[in-house]
N, C-alpha and C positions, 0 to 999 in steps of 0.2 A: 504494500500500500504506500502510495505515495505520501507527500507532505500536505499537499492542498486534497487529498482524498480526506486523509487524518482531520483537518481544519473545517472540513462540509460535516463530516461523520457527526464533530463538538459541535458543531451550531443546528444540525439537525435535533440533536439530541436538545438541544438548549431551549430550542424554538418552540419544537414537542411538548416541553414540561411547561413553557409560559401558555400554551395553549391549552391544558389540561385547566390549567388555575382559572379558564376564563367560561363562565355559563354561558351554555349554547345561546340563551335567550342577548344577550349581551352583544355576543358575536353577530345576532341575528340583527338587530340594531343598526349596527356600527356598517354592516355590510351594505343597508339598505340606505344611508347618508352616504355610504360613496358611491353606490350607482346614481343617486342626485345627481353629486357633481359629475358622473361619466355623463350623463341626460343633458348638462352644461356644454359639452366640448363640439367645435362643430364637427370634429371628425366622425362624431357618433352620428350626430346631426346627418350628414352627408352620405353615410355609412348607406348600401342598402342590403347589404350580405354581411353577417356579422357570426364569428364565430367564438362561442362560448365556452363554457364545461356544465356539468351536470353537477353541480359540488356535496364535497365530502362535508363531515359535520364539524371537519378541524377547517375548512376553508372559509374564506369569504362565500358568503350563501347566495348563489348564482339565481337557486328556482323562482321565487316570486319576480323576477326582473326578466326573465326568459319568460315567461306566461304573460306579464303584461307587454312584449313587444314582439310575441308569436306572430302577430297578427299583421303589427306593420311593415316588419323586416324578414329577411329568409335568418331563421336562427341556423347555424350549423354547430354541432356538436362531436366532440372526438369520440369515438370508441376502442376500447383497448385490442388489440386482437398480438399475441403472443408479444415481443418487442417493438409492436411500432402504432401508431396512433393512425386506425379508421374514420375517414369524416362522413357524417348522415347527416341527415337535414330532420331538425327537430318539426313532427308535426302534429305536437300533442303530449300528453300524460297516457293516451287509451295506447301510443306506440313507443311505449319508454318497455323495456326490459331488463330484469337484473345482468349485468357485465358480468361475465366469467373470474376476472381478475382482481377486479375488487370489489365487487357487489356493488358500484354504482349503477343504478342507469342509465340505461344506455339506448338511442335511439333505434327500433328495429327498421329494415328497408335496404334496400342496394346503397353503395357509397355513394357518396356526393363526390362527384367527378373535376367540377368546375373550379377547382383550387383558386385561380387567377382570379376569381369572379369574388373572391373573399376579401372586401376591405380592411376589415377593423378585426384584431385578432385578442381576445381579453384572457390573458394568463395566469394561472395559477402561479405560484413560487414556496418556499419554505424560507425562505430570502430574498432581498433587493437591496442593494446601496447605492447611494447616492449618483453614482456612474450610469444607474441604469442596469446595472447586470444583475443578471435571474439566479437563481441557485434552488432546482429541482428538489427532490423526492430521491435522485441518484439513478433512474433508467431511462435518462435522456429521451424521452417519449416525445417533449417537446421540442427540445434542438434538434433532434431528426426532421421533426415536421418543419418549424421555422425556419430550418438553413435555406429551404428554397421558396419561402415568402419572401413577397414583397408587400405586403400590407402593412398596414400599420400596428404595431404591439404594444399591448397596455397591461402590463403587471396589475396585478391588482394582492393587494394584501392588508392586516391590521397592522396598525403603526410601529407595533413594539418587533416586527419581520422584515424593518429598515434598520440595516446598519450602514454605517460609517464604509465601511468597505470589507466584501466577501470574495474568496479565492474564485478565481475562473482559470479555466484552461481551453484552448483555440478553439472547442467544441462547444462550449458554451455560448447559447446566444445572446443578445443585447437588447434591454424594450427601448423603444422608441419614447417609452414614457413610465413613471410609475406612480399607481395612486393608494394612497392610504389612510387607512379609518380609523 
């Protein structure tokens, strides 16, 4: 194991346990004043392909913000499929299924093929710093996928999942932006 392996490993770890201390109901809060301010930005604005997550209960909480803008944007959502990130076009709760790999749901239907067609891309993290750099879960699920976007990337996280600066290495991607609650 490398050095910056060893460095992700302590701040996962770190992140984890600040995230235990906080009630879901809390996180649930904090999540929905920053999709506010994402509803501010004109990128969003402008957006009309937007691709999301399905979020876990340690994440910023995606669901209520994906069901009130089903309707006016194409949502697209990842599905896990062994190492690498499936995208389907969310079109509902009746075609959500449990995911194999982490019991998320996950949208059922053939891929969403239109990659390009994808503006605004809103990303999970277990980290952000100030630079803008992401720091994963550790199965690069996401840098595989963003290496060949060109859309726009928006971190999204709670505030105490910004640090000052987190180790990356050339495979690590970069958001374009990050916001936190």
């Amino acid at each position: 194991m490398s050095l910056i392996d060893d460095q992700k490993k302590f701040i996962r770890k770190r992140i984890r346990d600040i995230k235990l201390e906080i009630p879901y109901e809390i996180k649930r809060l904090r999540s929905a004043q920053l999709f506010q301010d994402l509803e501010q930005l004109a990128i969003f604005n402008e957006s009309k392909t937007v691709m999301l997550y399905w979020s876990m209960d340690d994440e910023v909480f995606t669901h209520d913000f994906i069901l009130k803008w089903q309707h006016t944007k194409q949502i697209i959502l990842p599905s896990v499929d062994g190492s690498e990130l499936r995208l389907k076009e969310f079109k509902g709760l009746t075609n959500m299924v449990p995911g194999s790999s982490f019991g998320i749901l996950e949208p059922s239907g053939k891929d969403f093929a239109e990659f390009d067609k994808i503006e605004l891309i809103i990303v999970p993290g277990i980290a952000f710093d100030c630079e803008n750099n992401r720091m994963g879960r550790g199965k690069a699920y996401y840098d595989k996928l963003l290496k060949n976007s060109q859309a726009y990337k928006i971190g999204v996280c709670f505030d105490f999942q910004v640090l000052p600066q987190i180790p990356v290495d050339e495979y690590d991607i970069k958001m374009d932006r990050v916001l936190a609650c």
